[in-house]
N, CA, C and O atoms as a GROMACS GRO file, in nm:
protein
   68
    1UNK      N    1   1.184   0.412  -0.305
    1UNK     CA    2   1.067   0.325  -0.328
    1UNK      C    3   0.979   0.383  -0.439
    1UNK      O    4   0.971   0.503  -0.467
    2UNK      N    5   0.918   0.286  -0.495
    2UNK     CA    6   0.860   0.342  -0.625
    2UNK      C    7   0.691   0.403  -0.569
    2UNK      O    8   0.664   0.376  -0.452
    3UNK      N    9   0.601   0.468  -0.638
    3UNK     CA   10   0.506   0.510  -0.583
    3UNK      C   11   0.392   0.360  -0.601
    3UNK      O   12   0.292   0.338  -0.533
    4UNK      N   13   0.436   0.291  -0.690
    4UNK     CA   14   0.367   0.150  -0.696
    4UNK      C   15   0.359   0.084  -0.597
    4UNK      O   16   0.251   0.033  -0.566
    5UNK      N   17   0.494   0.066  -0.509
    5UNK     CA   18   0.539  -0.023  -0.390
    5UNK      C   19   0.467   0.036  -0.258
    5UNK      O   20   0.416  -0.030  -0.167
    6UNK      N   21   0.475   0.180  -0.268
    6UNK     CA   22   0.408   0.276  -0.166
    6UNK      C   23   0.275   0.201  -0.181
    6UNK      O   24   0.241   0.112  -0.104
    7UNK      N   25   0.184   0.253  -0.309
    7UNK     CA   26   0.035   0.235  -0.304
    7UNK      C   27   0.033   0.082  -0.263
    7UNK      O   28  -0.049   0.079  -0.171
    8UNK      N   29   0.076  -0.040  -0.283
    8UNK     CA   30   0.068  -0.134  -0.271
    8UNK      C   31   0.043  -0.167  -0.089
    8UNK      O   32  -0.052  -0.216  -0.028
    9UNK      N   33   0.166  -0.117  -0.046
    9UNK     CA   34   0.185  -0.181   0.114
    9UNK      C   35   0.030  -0.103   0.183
    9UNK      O   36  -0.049  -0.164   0.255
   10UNK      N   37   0.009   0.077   0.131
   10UNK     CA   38  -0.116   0.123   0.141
   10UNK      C   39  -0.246   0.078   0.160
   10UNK      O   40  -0.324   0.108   0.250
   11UNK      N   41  -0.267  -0.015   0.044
   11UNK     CA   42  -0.413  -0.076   0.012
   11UNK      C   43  -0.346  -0.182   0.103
   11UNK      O   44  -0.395  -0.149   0.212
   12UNK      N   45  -0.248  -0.312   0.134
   12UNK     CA   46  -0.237  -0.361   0.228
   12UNK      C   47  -0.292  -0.312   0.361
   12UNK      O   48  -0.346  -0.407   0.417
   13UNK      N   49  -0.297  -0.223   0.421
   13UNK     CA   50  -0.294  -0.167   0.510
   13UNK      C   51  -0.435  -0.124   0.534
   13UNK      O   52  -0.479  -0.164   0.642
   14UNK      N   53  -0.505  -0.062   0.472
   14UNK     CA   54  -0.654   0.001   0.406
   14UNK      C   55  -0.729  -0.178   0.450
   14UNK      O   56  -0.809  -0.209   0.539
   15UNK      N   57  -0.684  -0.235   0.380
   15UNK     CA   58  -0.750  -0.363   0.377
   15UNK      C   59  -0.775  -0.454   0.481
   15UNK      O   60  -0.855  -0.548   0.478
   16UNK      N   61  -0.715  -0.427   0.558
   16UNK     CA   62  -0.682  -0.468   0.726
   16UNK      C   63  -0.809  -0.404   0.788
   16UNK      O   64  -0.896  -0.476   0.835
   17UNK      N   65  -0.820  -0.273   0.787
   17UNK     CA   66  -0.888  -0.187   0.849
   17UNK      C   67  -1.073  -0.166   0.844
   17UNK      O   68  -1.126  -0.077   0.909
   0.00000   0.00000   0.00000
């Protein structure tokens, strides 16, 4: 996985919270 795809699902996740 690229570190783009990582940070992406991340801030998905962050954003929830």
């Amino acid at each position: 996985m690229n570190i783009i795809v990582v940070n992406q699902i991340v801030q998905e996740i962050l954003d929830i919270n």
